[in-house]
DRENDO-865677 format. One record per residue: x, y, z of N, C-alpha, C in turn; residue number from 1. Coordinates in pm, whole numbers, padded with zeros to 5 digits. Layout:
% DRENDO-865677
{voti {X; Y; Z}; {X; Y; Z}; {X; Y; Z}; NUM}
...
END
This chain:
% DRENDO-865677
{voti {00083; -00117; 00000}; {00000; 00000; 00000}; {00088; 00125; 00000}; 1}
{voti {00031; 00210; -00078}; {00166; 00356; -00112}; {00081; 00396; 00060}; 2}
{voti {00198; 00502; 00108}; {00167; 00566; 00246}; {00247; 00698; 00191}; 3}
{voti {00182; 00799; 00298}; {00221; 00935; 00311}; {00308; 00956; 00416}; 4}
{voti {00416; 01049; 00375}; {00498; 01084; 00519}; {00423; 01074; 00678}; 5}
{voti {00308; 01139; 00692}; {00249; 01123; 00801}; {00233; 01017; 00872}; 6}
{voti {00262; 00905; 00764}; {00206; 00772; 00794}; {00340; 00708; 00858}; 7}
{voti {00451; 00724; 00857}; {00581; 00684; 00902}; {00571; 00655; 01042}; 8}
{voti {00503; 00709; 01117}; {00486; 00657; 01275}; {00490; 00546; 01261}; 9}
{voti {00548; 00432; 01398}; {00540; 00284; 01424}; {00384; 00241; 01423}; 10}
{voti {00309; 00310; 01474}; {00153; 00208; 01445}; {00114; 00229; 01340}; 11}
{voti {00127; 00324; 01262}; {00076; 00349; 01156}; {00158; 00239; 01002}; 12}
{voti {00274; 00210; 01072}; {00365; 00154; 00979}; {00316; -00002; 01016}; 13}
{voti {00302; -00102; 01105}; {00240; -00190; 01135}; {00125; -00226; 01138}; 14}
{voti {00004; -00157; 01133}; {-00092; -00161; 01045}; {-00109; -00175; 00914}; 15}
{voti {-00013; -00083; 00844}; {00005; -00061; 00718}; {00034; -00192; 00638}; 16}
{voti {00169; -00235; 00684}; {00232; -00334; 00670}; {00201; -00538; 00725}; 17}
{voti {00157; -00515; 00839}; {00176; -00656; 00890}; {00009; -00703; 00885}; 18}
{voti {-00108; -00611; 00830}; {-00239; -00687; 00835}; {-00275; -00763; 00718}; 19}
{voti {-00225; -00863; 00660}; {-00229; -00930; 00559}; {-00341; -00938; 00461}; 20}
{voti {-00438; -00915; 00560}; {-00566; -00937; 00498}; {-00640; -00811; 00449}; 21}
{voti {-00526; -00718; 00481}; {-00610; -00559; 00441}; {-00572; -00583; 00296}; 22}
{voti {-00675; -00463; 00241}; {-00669; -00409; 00082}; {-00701; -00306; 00069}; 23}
{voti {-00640; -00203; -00027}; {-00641; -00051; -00060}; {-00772; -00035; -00121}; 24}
{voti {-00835; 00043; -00109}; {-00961; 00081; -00177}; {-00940; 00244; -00200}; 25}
{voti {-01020; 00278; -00326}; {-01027; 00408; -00364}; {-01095; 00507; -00214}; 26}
{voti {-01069; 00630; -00199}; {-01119; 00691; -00140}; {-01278; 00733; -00213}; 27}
{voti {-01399; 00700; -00160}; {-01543; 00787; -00224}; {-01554; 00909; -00270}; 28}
{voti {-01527; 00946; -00361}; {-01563; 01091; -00418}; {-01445; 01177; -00444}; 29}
{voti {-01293; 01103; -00434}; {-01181; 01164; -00390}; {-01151; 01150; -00561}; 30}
{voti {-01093; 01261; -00613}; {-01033; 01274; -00743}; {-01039; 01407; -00816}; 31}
{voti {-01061; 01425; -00918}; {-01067; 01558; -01009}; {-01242; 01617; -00982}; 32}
{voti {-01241; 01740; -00983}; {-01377; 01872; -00995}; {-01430; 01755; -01077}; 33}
{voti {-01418; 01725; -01157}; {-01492; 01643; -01298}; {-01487; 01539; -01334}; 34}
{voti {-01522; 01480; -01184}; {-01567; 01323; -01156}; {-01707; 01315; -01178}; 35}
{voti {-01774; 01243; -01214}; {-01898; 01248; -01234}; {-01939; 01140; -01138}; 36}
{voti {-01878; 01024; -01083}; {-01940; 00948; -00983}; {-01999; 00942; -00821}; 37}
{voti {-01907; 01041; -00776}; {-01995; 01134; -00667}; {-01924; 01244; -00608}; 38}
{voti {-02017; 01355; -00599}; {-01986; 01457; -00591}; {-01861; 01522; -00490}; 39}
{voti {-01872; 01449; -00389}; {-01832; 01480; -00227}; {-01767; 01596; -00231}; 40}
{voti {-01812; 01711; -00267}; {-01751; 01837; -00239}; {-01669; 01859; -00133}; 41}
{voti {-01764; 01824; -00045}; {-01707; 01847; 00120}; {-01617; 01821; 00144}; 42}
{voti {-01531; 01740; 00085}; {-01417; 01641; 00130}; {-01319; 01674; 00012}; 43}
{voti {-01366; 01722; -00122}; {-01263; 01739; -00246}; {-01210; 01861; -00222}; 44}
{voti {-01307; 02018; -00203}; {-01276; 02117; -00181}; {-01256; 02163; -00075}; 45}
{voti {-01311; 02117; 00052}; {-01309; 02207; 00124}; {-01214; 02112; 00242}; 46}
{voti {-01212; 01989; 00261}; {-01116; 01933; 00320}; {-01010; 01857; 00357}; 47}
{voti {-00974; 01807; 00173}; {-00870; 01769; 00161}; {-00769; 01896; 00137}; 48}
{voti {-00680; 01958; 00231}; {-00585; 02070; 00213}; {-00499; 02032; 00332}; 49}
{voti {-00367; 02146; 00339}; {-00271; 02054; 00424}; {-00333; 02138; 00562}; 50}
{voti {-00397; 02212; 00567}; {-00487; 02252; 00750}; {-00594; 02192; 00793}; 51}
{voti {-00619; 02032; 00690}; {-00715; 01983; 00766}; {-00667; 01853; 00743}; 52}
{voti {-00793; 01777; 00650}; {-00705; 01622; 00640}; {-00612; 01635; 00515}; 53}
{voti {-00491; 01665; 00580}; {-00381; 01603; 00517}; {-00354; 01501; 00436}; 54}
{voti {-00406; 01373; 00462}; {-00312; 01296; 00401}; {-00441; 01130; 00438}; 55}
{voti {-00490; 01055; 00355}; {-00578; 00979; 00387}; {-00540; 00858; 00325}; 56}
{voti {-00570; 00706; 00387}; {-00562; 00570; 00380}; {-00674; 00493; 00336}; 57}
{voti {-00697; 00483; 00258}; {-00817; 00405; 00289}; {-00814; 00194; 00299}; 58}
{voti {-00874; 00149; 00348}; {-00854; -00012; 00291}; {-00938; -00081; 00392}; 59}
{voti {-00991; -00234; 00343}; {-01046; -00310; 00377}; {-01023; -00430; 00458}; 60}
{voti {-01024; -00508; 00542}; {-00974; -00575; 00595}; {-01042; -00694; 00700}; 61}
{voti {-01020; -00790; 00745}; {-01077; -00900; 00813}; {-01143; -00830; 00927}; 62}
{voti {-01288; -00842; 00979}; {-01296; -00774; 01098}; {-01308; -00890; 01255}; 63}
{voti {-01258; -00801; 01329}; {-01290; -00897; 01433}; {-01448; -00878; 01533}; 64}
{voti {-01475; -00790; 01490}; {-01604; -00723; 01552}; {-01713; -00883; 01553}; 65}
{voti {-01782; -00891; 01639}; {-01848; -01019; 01676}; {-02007; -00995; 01591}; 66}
{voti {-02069; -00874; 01609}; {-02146; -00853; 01526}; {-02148; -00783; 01384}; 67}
{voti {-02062; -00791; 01335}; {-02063; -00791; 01165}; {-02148; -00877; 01099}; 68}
{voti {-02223; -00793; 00979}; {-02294; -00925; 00925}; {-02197; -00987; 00794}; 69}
{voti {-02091; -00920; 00764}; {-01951; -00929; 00662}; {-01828; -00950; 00724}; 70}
{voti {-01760; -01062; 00675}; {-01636; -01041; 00743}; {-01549; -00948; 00701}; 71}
{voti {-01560; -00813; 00671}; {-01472; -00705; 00641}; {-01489; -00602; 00737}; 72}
{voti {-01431; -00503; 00769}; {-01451; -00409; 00801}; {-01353; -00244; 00716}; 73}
{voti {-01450; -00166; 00666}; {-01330; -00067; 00614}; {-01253; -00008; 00692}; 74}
{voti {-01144; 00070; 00696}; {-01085; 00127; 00777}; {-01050; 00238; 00706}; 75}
{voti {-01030; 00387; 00758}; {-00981; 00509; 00655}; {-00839; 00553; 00806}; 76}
{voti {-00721; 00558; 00764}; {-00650; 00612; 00821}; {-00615; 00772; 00786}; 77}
{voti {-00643; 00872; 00932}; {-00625; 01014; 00865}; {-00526; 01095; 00915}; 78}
{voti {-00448; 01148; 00868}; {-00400; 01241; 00880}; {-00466; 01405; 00896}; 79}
{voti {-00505; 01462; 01023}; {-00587; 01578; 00991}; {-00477; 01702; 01118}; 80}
{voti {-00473; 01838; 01021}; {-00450; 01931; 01110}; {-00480; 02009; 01141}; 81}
{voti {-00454; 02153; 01230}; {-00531; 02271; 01311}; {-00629; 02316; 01255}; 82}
{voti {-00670; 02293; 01123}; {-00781; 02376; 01049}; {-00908; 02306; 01070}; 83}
{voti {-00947; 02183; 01151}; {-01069; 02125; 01163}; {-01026; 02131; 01339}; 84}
{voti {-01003; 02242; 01400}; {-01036; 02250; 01576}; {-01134; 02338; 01563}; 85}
{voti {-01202; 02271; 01672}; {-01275; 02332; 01769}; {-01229; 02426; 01886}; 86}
{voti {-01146; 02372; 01955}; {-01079; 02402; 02043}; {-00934; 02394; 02001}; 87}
{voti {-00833; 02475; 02050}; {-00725; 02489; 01985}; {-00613; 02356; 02064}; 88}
{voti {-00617; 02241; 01929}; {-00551; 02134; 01972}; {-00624; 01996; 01953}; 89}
{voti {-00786; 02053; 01944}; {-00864; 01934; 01950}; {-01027; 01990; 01790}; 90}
{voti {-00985; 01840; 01775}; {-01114; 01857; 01631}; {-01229; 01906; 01657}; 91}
{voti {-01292; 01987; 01599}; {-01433; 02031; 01618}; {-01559; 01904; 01623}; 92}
{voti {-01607; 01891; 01750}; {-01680; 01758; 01741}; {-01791; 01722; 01609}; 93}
{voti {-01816; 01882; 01493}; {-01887; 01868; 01405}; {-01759; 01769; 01303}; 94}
{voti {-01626; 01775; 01289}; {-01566; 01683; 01188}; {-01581; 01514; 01264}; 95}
{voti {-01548; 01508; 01414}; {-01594; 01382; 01447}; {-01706; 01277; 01404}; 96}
{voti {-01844; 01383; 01412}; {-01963; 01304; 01331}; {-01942; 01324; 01154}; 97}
{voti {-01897; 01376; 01118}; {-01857; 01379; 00950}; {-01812; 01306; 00900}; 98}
{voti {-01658; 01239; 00990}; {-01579; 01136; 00939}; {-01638; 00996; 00980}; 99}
{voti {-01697; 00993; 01096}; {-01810; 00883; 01119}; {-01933; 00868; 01001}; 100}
{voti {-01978; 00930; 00963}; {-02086; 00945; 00857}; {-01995; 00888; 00706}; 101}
{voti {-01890; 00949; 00689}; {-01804; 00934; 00562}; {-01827; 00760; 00561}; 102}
{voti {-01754; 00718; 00723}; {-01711; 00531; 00680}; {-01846; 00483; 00700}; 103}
{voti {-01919; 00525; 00795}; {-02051; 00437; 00762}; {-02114; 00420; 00631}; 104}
{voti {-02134; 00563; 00584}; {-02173; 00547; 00469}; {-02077; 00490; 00339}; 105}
{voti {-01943; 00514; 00347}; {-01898; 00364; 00249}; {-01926; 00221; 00281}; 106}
{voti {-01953; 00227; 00406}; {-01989; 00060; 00427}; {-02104; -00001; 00382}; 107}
{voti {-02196; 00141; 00379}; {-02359; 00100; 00392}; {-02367; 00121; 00209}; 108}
{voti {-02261; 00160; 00130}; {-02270; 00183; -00037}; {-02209; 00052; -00081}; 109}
{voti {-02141; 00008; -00004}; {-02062; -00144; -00066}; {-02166; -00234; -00001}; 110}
{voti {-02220; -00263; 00133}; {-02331; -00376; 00121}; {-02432; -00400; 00060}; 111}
{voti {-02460; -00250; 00028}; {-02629; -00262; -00073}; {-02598; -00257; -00153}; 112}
{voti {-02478; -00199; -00203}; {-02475; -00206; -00421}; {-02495; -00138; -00449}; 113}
{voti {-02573; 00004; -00393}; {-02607; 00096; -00463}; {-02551; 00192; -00478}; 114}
{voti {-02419; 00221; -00446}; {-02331; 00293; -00449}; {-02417; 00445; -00362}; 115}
{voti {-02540; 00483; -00332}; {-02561; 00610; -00281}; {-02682; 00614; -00188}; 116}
{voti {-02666; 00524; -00071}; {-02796; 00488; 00015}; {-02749; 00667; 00097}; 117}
{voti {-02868; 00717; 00184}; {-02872; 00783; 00262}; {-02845; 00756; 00394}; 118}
{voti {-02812; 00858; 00461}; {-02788; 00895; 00630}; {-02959; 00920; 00627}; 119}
{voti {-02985; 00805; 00748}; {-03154; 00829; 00761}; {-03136; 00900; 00913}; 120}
{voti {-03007; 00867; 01005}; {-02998; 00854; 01148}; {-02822; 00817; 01158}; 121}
{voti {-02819; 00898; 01263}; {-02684; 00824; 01348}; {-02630; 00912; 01439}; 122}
{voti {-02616; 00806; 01554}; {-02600; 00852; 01686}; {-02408; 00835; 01728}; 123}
{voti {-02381; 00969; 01781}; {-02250; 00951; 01778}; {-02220; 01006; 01966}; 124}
{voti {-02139; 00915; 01986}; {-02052; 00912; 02148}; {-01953; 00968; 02114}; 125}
{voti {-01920; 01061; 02192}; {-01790; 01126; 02235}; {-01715; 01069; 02325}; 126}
{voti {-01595; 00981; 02302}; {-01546; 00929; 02437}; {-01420; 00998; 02497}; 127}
{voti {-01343; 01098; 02393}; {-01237; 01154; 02430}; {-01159; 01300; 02295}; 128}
{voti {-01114; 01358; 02293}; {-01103; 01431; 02189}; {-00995; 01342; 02091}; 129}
{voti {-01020; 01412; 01993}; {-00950; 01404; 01884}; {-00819; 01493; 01868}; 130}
{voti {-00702; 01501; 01888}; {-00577; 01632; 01910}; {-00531; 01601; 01778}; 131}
{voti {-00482; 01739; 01744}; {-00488; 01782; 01627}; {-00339; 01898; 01607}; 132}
{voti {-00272; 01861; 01541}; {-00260; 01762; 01449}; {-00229; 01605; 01483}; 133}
{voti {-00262; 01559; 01424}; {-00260; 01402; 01461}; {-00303; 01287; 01335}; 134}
{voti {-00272; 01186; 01363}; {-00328; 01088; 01282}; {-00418; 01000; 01373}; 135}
{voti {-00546; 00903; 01289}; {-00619; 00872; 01376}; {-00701; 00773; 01274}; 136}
{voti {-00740; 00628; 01327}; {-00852; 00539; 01261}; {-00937; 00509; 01271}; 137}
{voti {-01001; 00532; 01173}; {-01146; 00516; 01196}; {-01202; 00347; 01077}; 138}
{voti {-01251; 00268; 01168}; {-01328; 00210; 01155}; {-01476; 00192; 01121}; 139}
{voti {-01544; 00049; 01037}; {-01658; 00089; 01011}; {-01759; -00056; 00953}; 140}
{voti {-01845; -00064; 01005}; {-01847; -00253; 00953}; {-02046; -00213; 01005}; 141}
{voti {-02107; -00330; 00880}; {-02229; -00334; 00875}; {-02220; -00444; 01001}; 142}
{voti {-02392; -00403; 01049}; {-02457; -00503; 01177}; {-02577; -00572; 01161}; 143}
{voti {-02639; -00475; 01032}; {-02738; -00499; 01000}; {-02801; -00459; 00885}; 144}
{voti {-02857; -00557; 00770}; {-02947; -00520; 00647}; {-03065; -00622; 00645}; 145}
{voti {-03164; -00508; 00603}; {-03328; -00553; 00623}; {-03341; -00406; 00523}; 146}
{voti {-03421; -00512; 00370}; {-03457; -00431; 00263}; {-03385; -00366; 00210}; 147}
{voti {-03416; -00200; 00220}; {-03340; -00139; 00177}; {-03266; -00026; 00267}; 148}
{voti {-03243; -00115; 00399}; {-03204; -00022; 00509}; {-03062; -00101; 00574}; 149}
{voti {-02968; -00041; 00592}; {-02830; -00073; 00639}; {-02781; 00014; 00773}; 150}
{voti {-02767; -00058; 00884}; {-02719; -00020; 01000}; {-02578; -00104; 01019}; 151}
{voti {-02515; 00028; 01032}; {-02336; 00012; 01029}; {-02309; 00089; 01190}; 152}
{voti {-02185; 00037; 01232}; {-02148; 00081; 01346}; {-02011; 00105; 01340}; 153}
{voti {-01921; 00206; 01346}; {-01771; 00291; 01349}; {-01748; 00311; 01461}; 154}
{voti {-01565; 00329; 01456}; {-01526; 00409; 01593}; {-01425; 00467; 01498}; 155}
{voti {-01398; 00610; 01610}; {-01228; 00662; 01559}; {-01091; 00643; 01674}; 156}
{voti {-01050; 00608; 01661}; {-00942; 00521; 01769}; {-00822; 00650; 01729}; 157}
{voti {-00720; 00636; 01838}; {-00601; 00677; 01849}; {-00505; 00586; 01783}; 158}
{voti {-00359; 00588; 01804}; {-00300; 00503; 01712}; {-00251; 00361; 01836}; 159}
{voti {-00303; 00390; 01986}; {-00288; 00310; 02116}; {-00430; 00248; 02090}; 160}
{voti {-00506; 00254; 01978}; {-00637; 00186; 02051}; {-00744; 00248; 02110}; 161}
{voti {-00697; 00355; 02163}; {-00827; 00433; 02269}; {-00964; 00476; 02141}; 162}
{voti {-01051; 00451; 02204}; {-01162; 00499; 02124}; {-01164; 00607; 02137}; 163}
{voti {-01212; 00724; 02071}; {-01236; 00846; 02076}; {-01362; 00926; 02060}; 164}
{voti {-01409; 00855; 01964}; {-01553; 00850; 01936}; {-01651; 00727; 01841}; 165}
{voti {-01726; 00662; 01872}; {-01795; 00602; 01806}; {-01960; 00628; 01748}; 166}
{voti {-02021; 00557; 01626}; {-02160; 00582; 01572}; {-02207; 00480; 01546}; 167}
{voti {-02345; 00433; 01554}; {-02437; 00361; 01499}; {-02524; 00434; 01384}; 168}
{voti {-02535; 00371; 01260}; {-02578; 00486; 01156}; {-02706; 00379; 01072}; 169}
{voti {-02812; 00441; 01010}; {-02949; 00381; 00917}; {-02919; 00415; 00843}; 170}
{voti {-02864; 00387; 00732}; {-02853; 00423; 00579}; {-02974; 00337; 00500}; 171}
{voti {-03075; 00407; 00414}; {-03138; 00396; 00319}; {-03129; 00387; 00155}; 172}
{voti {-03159; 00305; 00115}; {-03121; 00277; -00055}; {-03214; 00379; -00072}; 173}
{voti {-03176; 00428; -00195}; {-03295; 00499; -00296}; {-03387; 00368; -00360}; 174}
{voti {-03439; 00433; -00392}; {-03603; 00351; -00455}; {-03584; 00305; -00558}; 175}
{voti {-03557; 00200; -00647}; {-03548; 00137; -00751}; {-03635; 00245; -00892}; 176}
{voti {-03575; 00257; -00983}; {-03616; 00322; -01083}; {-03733; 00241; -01108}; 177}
{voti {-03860; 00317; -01153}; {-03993; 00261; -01202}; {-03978; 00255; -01339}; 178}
{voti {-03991; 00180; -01444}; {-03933; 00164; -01581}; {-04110; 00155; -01637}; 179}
END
């Protein structure tokens, strides 16, 4: 997997390296103004720069989570700095639920297929801040699909493990085209 300078830390380099079972996946929406597959403004213009997220991982991997209904779980490793605080040192708890929303909702676009289910709901815990600049993983794995509804559950961990914040999220398919 290519890595970014940021990524040179020891956990970040052993993750990187020794999880056999991980795989690189494209970032959602990450590429040129004149992508036509999804829009994600939010994340093309306004927060991929070097004062916020810096520098991003994305990949897939074996999960150990007991309630998965997939044995995968995605993982996005980030690099983010001073330009997403709240408090000077620590992330604004509005990017905490954002980047939680980001992996749920890739999880909840790869189980249903539909590449663009909705945020119907999701409830997010604060367990500790986010310090900034920093690198940090966030996790993300389905628990549950019934129809056209997908409940995924994330955390964002430190590079020790500590949780920092976690979500339970309802993502909704769109409605099948009427032909």
């Amino acid at each position: 997997m290519k890595s970014h300078t940021d990524f040179d830390i020891p956990w970040c380099q052993k993750l990187l390296q020794s999880d056999i079972s991980a795989m690189e996946v494209p970032a959602r929406g990450v590429g040129t103004a004149g992508d036509s597959d999804i829009s994600n403004s939010m994340f093309k213009q306004t927060l991929y720069t070097s004062d916020a997220i810096r520098a991003q991982v994305n990949f897939k991997r074996l999960t150990a989570e007991a309630d998965a209904i997939v044995p995968w779980e995605q993982c996005f490793i980030i690099s983010i700095g001073s330009g997403l605080d709240g408090k000077t040192g620590r992330a604004h708890g509005g990017f905490n639920a954002m980047i939680l929303d980001q992996i749920t909702g890739s999880v909840a676009a790869e189980v249903s297929g539909t590449g663009a289910p909705a945020t119907a709901t999701m409830t997010v815990d604060y367990k500790a801040a986010i310090e900034t600049p920093g690198v940090i993983l966030c996790r993300g794995w389905a628990v549950e699909r019934q129809g056209r509804k997908t409940w995924v559950k994330a955390r964002a961990e430190d590079g020790q493990g500590k949780v920092l914040a976690t979500a339970k999220a309802l993502f909704i398919d769109p409605r099948p085209l009427k032909i």
